[in-house]
C-alpha positions in Angstrom: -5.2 -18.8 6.3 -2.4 -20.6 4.6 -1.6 -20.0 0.9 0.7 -21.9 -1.1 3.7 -20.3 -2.8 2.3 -19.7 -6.0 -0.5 -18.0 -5.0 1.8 -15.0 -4.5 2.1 -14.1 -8.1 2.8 -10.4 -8.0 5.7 -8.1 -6.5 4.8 -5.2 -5.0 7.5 -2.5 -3.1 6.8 -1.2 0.0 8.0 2.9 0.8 8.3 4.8 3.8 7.9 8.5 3.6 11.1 11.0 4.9 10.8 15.0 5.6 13.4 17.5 5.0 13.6 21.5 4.5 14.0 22.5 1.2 16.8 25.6 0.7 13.5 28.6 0.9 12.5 26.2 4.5 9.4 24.5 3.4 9.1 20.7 4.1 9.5 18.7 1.6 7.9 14.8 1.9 9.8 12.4 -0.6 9.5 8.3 -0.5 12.0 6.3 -0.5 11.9 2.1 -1.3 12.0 0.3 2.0 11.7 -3.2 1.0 11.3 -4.0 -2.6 10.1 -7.7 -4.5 8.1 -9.0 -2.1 5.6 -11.5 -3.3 2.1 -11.1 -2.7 -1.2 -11.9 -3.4 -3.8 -9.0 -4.9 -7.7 -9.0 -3.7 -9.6 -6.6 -5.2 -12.3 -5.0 -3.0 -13.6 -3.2 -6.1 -13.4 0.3 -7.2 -16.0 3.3 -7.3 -16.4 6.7 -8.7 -17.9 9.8 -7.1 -18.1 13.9 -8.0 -15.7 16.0 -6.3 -14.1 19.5 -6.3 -16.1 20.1 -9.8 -15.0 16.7 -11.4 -15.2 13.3 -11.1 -13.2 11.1 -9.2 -12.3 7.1 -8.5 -10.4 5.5 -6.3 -9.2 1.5 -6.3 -9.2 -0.2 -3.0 -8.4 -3.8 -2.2 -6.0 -5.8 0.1 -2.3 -7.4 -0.4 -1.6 -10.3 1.3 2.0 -11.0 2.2 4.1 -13.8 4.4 4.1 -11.9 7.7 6.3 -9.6 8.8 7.0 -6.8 11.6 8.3 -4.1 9.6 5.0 -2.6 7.2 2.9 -0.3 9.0 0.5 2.4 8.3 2.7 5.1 7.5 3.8 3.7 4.6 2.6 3.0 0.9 2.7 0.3 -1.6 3.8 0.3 -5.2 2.4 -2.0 -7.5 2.9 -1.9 -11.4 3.8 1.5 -10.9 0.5 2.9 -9.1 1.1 4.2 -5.9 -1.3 2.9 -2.8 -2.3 4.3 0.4 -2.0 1.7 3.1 -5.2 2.5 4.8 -4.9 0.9 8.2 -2.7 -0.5 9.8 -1.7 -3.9 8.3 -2.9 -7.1 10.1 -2.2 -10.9 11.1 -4.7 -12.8 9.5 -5.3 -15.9 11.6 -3.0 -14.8 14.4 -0.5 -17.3 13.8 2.3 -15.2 12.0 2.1 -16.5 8.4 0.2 -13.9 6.5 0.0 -10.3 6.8 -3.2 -8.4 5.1 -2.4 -4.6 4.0 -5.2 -3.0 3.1 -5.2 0.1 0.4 -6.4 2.4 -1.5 -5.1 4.0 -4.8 -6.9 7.7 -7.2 -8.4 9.8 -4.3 -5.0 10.4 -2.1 -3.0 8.7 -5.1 -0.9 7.0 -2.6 -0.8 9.8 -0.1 
């Protein structure tokens, strides 16, 4: 799948998540920006609401896609006009030929993990 330039309209950052010990010895997860402006393209897959825990919840799911690269994988998140999402699998070559990279997530039920 090729895609012309302008068709990556939007800037997303990618994060990577880092553990330390906190001074009473709990872990404490905090993000950190790992690459930040990358264009991209947004696909909505849609978004749906359900009940749990006693209230009603939604969650936004949908796809980036990004040139290709080695460095995003499933550990990580994406922030995108300030909502946090959960990269829900690990991210993949679209037609095998190391152009685009599709990175598939999910934002509301884990809010970005």
């Amino acid at each position: 799948m090729y895609l012309n330039a302008g068709d990556f309209d939007q800037r997303i950052t990618v994060q990577q998540p880092s553990t330390s010990v906190d001074v009473l010895g709990q872990r404490v997860e905090t993000w950190s920006d790992v690459l930040t402006g990358i264009a991209a393209k947004w696909v909505p897959k849609g978004g749906r609401e359900f009940f749990a825990a006693g209230s009603e919840q939604s969650v936004s799911e949908g796809f980036f896609l990004v040139r290709y690269r080695t460095t995003i994988t499933a550990r990580m998140r994406v922030v995108w006009r300030g909502v946090k999402y959960a990269i829900v699998a690990e991210p993949q070559d679209v037609d095998g030929k190391r152009e685009t990279l599709q990175i598939v997530v999910a934002a509301g039920i884990r809010d970005g993990r």
